[in-house]
Biopython code that builds the backbone (N, CA, C, O; Angstrom):
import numpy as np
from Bio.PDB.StructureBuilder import StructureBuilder

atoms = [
    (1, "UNK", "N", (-0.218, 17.259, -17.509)),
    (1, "UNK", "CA", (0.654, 18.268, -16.917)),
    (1, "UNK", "C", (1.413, 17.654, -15.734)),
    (1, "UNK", "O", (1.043, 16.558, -15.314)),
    (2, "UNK", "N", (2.512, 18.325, -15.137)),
    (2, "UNK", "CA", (3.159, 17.781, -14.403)),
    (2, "UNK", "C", (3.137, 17.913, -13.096)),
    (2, "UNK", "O", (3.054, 19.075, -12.700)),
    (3, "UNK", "N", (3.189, 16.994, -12.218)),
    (3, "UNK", "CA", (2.576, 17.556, -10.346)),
    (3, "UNK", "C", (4.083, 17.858, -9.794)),
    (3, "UNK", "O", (5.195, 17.532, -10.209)),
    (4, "UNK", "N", (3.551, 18.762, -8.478)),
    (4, "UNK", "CA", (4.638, 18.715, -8.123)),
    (4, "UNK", "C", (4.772, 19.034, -6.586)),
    (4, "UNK", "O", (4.427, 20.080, -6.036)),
    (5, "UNK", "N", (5.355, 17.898, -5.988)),
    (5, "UNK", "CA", (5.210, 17.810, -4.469)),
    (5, "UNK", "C", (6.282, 18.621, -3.472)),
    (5, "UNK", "O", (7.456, 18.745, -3.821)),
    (6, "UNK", "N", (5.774, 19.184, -2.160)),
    (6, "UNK", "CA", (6.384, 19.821, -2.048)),
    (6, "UNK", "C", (7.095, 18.713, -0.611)),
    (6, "UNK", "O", (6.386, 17.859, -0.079)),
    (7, "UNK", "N", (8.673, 18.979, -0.155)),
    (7, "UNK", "CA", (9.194, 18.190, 0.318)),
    (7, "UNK", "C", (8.911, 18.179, 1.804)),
    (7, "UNK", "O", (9.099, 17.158, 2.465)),
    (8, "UNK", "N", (8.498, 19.209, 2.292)),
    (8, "UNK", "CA", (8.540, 19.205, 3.687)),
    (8, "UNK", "C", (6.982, 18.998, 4.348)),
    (8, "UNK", "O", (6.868, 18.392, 5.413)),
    (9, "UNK", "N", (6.122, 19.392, 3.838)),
    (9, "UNK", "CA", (4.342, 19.172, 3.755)),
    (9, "UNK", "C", (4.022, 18.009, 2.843)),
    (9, "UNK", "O", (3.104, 17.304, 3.262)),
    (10, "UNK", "N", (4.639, 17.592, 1.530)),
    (10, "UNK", "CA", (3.877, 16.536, 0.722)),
    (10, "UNK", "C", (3.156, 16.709, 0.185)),
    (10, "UNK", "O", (2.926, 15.799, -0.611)),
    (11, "UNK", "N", (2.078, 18.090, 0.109)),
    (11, "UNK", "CA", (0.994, 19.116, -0.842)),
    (11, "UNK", "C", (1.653, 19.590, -2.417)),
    (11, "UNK", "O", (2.602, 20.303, -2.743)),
    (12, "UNK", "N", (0.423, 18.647, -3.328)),
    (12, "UNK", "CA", (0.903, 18.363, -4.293)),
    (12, "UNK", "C", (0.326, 19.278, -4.781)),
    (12, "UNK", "O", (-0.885, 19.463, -4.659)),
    (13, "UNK", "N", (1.561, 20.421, -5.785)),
    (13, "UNK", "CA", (0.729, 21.552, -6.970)),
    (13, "UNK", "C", (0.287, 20.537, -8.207)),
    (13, "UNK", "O", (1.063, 19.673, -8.617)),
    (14, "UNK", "N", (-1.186, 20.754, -8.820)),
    (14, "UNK", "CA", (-1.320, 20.151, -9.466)),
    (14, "UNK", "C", (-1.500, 21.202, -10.395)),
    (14, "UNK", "O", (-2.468, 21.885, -10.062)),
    (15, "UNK", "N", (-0.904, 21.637, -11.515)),
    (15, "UNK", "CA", (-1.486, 22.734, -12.572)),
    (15, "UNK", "C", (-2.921, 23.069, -12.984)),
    (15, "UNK", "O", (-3.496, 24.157, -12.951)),
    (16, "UNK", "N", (-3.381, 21.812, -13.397)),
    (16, "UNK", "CA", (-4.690, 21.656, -14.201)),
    (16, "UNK", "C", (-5.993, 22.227, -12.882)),
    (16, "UNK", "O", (-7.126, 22.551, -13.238)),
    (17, "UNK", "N", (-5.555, 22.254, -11.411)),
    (17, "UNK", "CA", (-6.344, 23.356, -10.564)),
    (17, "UNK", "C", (-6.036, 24.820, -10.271)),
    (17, "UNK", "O", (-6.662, 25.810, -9.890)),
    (18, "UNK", "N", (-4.548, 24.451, -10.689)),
    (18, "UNK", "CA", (-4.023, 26.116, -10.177)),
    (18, "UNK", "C", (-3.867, 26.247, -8.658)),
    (18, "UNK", "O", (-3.903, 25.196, -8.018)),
    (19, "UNK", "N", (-3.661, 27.650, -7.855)),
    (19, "UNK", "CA", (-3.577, 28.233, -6.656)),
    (19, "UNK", "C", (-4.361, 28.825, -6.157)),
    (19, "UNK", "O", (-3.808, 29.822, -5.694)),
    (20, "UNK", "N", (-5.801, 28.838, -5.858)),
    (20, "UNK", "CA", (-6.620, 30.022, -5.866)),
    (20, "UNK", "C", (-6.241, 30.513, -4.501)),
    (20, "UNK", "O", (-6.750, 31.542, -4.058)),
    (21, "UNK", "N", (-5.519, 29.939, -3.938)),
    (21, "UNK", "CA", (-4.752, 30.926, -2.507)),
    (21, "UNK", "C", (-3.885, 31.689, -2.994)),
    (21, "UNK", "O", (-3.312, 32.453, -2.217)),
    (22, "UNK", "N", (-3.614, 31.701, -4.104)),
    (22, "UNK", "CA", (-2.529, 32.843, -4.210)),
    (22, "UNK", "C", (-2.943, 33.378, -5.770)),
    (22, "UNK", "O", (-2.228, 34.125, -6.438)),
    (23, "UNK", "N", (-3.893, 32.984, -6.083)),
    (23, "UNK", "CA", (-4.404, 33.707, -7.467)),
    (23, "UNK", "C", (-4.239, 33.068, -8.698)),
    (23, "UNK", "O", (-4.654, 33.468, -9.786)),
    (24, "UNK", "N", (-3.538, 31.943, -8.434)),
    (24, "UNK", "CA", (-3.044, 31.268, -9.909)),
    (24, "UNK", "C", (-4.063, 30.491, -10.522)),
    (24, "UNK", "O", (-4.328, 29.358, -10.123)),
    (25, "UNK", "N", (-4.591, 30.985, -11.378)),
    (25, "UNK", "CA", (-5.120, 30.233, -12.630)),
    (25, "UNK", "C", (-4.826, 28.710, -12.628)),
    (25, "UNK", "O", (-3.871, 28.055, -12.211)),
    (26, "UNK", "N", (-6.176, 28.325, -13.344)),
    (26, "UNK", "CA", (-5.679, 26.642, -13.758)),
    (26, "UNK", "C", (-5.134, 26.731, -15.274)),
    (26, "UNK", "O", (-5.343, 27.364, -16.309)),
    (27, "UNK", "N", (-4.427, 25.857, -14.839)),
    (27, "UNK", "CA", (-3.768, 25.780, -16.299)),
    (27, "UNK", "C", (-2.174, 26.165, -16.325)),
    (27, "UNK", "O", (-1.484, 26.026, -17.336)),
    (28, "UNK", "N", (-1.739, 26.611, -15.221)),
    (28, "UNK", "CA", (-0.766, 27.235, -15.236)),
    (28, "UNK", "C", (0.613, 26.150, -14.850)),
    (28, "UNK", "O", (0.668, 25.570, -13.765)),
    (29, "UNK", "N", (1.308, 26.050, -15.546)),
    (29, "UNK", "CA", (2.351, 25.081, -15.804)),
    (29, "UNK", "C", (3.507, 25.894, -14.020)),
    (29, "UNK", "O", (3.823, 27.042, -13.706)),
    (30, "UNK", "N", (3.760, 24.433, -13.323)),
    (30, "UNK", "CA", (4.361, 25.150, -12.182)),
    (30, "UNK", "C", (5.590, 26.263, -12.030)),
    (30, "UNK", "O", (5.689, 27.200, -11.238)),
    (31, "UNK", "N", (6.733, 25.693, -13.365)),
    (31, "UNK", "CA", (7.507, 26.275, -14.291)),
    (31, "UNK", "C", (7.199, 27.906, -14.605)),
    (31, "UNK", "O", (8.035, 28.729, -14.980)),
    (32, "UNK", "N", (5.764, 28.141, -14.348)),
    (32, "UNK", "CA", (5.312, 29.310, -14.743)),
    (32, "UNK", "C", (4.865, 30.316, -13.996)),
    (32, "UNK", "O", (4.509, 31.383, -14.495)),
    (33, "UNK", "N", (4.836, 30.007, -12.407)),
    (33, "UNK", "CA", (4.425, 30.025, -11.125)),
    (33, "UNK", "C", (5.601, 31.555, -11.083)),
    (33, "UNK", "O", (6.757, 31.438, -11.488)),
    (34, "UNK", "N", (5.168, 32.635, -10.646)),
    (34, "UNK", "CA", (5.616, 32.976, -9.951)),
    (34, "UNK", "C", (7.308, 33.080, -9.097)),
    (34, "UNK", "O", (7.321, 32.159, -8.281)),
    (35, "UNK", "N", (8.177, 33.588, -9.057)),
    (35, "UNK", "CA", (9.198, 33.431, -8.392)),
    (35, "UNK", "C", (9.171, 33.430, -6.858)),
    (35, "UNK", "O", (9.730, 32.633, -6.104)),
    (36, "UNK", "N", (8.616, 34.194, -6.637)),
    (36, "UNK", "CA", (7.691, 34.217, -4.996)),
    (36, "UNK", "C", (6.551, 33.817, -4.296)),
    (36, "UNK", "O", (5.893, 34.181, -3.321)),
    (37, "UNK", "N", (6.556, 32.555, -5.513)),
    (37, "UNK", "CA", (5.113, 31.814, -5.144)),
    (37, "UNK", "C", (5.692, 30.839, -3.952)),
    (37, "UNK", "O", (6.913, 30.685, -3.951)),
    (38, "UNK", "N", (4.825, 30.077, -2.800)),
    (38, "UNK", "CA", (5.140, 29.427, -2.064)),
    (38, "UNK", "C", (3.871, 28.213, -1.530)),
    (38, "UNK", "O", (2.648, 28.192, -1.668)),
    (39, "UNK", "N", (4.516, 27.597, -1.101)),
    (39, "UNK", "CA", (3.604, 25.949, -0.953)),
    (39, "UNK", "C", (2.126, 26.783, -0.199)),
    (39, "UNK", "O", (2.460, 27.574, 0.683)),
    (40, "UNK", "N", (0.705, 26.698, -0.427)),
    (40, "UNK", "CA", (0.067, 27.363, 0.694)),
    (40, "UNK", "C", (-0.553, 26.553, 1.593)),
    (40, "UNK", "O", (-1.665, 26.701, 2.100)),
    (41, "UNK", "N", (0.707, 25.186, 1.848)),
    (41, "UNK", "CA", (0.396, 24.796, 3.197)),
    (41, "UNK", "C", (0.804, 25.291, 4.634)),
    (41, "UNK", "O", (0.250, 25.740, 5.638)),
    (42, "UNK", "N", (2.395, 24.886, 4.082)),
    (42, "UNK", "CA", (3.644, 25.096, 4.881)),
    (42, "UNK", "C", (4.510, 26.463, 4.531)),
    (42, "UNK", "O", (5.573, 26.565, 5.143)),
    (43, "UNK", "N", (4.069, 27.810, 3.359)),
    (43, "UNK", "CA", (5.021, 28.295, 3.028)),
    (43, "UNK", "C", (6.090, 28.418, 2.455)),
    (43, "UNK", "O", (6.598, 29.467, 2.059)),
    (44, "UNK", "N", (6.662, 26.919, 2.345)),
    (44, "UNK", "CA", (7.692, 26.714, 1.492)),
    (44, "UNK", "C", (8.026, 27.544, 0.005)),
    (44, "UNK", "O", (7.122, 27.835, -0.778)),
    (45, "UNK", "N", (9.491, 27.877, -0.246)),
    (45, "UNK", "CA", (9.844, 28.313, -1.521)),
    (45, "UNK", "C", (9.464, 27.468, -2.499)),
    (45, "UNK", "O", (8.852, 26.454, -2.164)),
    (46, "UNK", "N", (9.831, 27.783, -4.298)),
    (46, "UNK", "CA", (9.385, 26.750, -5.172)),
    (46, "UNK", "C", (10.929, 25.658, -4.691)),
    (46, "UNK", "O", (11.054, 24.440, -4.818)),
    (47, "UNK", "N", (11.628, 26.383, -4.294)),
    (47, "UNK", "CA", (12.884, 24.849, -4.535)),
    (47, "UNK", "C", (12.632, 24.435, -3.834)),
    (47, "UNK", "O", (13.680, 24.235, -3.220)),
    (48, "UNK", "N", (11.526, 23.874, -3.068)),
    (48, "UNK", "CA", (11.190, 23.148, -2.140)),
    (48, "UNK", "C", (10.304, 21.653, -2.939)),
    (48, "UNK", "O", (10.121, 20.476, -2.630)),
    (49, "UNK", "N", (9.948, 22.537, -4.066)),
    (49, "UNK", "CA", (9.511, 20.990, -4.354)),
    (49, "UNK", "C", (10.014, 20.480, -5.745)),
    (49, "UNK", "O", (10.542, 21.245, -6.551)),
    (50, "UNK", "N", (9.839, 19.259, -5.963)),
    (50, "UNK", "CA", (10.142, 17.897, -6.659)),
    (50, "UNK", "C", (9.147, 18.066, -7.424)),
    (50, "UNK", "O", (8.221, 18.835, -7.167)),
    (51, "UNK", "N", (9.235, 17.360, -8.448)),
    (51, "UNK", "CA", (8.394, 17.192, -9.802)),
    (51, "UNK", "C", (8.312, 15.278, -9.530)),
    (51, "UNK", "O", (9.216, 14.443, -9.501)),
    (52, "UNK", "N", (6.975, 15.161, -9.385)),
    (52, "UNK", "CA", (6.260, 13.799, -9.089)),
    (52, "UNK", "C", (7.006, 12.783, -10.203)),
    (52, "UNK", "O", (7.405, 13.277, -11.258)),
    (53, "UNK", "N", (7.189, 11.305, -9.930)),
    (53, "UNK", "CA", (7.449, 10.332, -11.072)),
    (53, "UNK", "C", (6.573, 9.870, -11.315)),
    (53, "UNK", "O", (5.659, 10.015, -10.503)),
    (54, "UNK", "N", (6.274, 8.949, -12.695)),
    (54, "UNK", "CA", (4.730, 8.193, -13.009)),
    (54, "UNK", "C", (5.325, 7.636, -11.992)),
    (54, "UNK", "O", (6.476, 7.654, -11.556)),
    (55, "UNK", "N", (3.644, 6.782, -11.466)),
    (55, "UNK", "CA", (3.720, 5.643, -10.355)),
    (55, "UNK", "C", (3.150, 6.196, -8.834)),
    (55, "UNK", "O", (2.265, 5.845, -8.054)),
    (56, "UNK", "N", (4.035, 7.110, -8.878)),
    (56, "UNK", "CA", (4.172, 7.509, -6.993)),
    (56, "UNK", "C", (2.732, 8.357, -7.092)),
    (56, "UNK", "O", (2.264, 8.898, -6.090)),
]
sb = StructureBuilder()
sb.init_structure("model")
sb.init_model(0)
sb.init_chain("A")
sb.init_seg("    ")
for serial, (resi, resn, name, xyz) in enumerate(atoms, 1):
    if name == "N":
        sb.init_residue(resn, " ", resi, " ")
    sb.init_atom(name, np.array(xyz, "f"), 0.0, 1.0, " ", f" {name:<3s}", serial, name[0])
structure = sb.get_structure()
């Protein structure tokens, strides 16, 4: 599945754990997240984050 970092904190959604700060299931593709879901470090919106490259 695909990670996805957020730009201003660096707190990576990883699907395969989910959100349990905000209720999300594992398994849940970030794509699938909520429209008003937000980073639960920093708050951030989803357009806040980037979708990880292999490597990094």
């Amino acid at each position: 599945m695909e990670h996805y970092r957020c730009t201003v904190c660096s707190y990576v959604y990883k699907p395969e754990r989910g959100d349990w700060t905000h209720e999300i299931p594992a398994n849940t593709p970030f794509k699938e997240l909520p429209e008003d879901w937000k980073c639960p470090t920093c708050n951030q919106p989803k357009m806040a984050f980037n979708k990880e490259t292999a490597g990094k």
